[in-house]
C-alpha positions in Angstrom: -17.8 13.9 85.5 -18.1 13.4 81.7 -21.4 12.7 80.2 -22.8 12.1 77.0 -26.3 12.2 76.4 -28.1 9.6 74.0 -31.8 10.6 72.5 -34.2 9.9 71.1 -36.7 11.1 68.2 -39.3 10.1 69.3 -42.0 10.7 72.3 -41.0 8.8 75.5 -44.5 7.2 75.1 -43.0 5.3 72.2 -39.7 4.9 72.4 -37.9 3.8 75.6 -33.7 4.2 75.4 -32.1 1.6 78.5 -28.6 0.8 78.8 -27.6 -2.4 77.4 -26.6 -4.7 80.2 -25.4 -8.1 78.3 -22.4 -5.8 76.9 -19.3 -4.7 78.9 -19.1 -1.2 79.3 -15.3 0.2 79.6 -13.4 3.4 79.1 -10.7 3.5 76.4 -7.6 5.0 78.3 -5.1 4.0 75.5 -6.4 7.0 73.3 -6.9 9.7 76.0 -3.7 12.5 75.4 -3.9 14.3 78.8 -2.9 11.3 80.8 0.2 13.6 82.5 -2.7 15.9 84.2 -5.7 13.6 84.5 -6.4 10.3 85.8 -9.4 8.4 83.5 -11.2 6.2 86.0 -12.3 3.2 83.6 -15.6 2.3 85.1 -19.2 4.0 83.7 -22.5 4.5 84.6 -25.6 4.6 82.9 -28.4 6.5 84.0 -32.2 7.0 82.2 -33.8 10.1 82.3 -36.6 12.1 80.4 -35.4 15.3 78.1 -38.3 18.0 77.9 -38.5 19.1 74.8 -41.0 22.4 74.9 -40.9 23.9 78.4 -44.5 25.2 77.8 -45.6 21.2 76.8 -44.4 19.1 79.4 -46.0 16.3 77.7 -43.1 17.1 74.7 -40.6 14.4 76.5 -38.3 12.2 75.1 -36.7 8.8 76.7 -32.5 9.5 77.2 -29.7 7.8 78.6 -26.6 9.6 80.0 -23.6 7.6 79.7 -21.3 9.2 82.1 -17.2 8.5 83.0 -15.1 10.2 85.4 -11.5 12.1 85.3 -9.4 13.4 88.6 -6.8 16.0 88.1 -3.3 14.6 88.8 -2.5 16.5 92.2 1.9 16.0 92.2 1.9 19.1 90.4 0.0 21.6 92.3 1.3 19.9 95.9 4.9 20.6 95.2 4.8 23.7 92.5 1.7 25.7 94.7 1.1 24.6 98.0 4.5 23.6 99.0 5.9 27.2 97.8 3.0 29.4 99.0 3.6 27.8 102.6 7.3 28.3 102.1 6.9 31.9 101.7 4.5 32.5 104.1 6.5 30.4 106.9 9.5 33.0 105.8 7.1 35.7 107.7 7.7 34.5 111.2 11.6 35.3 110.3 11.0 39.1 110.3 10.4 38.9 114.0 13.9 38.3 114.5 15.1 41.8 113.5 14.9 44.1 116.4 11.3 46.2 117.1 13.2 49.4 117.1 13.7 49.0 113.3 10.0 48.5 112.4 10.9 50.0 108.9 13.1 46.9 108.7 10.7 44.3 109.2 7.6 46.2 107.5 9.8 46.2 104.4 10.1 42.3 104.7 7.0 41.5 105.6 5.6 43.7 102.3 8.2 42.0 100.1 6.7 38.7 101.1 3.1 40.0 100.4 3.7 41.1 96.9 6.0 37.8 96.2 3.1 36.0 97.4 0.2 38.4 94.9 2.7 37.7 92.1 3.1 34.4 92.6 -0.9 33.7 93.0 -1.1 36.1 89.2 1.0 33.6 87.9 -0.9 30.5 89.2 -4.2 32.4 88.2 -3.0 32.4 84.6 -2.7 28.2 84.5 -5.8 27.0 86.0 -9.8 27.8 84.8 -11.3 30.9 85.7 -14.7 29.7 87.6 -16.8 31.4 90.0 -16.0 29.7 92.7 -13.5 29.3 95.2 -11.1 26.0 94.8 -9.0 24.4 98.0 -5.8 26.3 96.6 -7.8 29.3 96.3 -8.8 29.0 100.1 -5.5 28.0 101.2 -3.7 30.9 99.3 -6.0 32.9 100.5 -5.5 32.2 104.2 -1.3 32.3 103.7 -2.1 36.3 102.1 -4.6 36.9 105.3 -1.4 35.6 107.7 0.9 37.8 106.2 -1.2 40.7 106.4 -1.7 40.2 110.0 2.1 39.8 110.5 2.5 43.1 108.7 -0.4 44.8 110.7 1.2 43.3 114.2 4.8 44.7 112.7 3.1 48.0 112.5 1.6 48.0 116.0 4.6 47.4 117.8 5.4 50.6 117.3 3.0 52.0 119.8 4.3 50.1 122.9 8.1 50.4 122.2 8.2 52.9 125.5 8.2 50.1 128.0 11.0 47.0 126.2 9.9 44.4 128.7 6.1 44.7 128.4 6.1 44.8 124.5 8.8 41.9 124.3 6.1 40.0 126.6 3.6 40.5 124.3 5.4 40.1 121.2 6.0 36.6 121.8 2.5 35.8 122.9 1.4 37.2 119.3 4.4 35.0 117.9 3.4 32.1 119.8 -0.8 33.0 118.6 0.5 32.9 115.1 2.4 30.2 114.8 -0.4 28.1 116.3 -2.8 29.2 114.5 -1.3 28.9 111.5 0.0 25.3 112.7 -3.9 24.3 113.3 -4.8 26.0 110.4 -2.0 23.8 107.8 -2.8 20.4 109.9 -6.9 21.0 109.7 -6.3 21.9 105.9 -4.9 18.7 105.2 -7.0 16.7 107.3 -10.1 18.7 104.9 -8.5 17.6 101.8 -8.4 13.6 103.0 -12.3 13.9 104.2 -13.5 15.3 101.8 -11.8 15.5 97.8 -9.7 12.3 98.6 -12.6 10.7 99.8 -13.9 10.9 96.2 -10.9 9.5 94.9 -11.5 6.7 96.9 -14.9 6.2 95.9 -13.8 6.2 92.3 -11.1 3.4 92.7 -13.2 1.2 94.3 -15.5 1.5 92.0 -12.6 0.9 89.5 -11.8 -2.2 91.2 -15.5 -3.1 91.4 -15.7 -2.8 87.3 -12.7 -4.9 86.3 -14.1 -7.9 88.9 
C-alpha cells in the first residue's frame, strides 16, 4: 500500500476533509520508473480519519483523508532466479545417496558442498532484497530447502552406525529415501498451493478491483 495523508489546520470541529466523489480518481502509470519490478494497480481509495495532534489532549484532533494506491512486486524474477535454483540444488541432495554407504566420507562431502552452495547463494539473495524483521515466503522456503539438506547430511552421518549388517541398513536407507522425498514432495506441492491462497489471492483482489475502476 501507498498512502498519502491530506490535513488539515484546523480542529476537526471546524473543518471536515471528504474525498471528492464527482471527480475521477486514477493512478498515473505512464510516469512511474520501476515498472520492470512493480505492477501499479490503477484504482484508489479514499478513506477519512481523525489525526491526534497532542497525545495528552485528545480533544487536539484534526479531520484527514488518506488517499491510498497499491503496487505488487513483479514475481518472474524471483520464480525462475530463487526458487527455481534453490530447489534445483536441494533436489541435487537425493543424488548423494547413490554413492555407496561404505564411502560415507564421499557423500558427506557432497552433501556439505550443497549446504554451503546453498548459504552462499541465500548471502547473495540477502544482499538484493530489504532487510525487515520478518520472515518472507522465500525466506521460509529457503529455509526449509537448508533444513532438508541438513537432515540429508545428518542421515549420511548415521549410516555409519548400522553398516555391520548390508541388508538391514540398505532396508532402511531407502525407507528414509522414500520419507524424504515425500516429504519434501508434500512440502513443494503445499508451498505452492500457500502462495495461490493466500499472496495470489491479493493479487486477485487488486485486479478486480482494477477492473471494477475502469467500468
Amino acid at each position: 500500500d501507498l498512502t498519502v495523508t491530506v490535513a488539515s489546520e484546523f480542529p476537526y470541529t471546524e473543518v471536515e476533509v471528504v474525498e471528492d466523489f464527482e471527480s475521477r480518481h486514477m493512478v498515473n502509470k505512464q510516469s512511474f520508473v520501476d515498472e520492470q519490478e512493480w505492477h501499479l494497480y490503477a484504482h484508489t481509495e479514499c478513506i477519512r480519519r481523525e489525526l491526534m495532534i497532542d497525545q495528552f489532549d485528545p480533544s487536539a484532533r484534526r479531520s484527514a483523508i488518506s488517499v491510498k494506491s497499491r503496487a505488487a512486486r513483479r514475481p518472474g524474477y524471483f520464480i525462475w532466479n530463487i526458487f527455481m535454483v534453490t530447489f534445483l540444488i536441494c533436489s541435487l541432495s537425493f543424488a548423494t545417496f547413490s554413492v555407496d554407504k561404505a564411502l560415507p566420507q564421499n557423500r558427506l562431502q557432497l552433501s556439505f558442498t550443497l549446504v554451503l552452495t546453498a548459504v552462499a547463494f541465500k548471502s547473495v539473495v540477502n544482499q538484493s532484497l530489504p532487510r525487515i524483521s520478518y520472515l518472507t515466503y522465500m525466506d521460509k522456503y529457503m529455509l526449509a530447502s537448508m533444513i532438508m539438506l541438513s537432515a540429508v547430511c545428518t542421515w549420511h552421518g548415521i549410516v555409519t552406525t548400522i553398516l555391520s549388517n548390508r541388508s538391514s541398513a540398505d532396508f532402511i536407507e531407502n525407507i528414509v529415501l522414500i520419507c524424504l522425498g515425500v516429504v519434501y514432495v508434500v512440502y513443494n506441492i503445499g508451498f505452492c498451493i500457500m502462495i495461490y491462497l493466500f499472496p495470489c489471492k491479493k493479487r486477485r483482489i487488486m485486479a478486480q478491483k482494477d477492473r471494477e475502476h475502469y467500468k
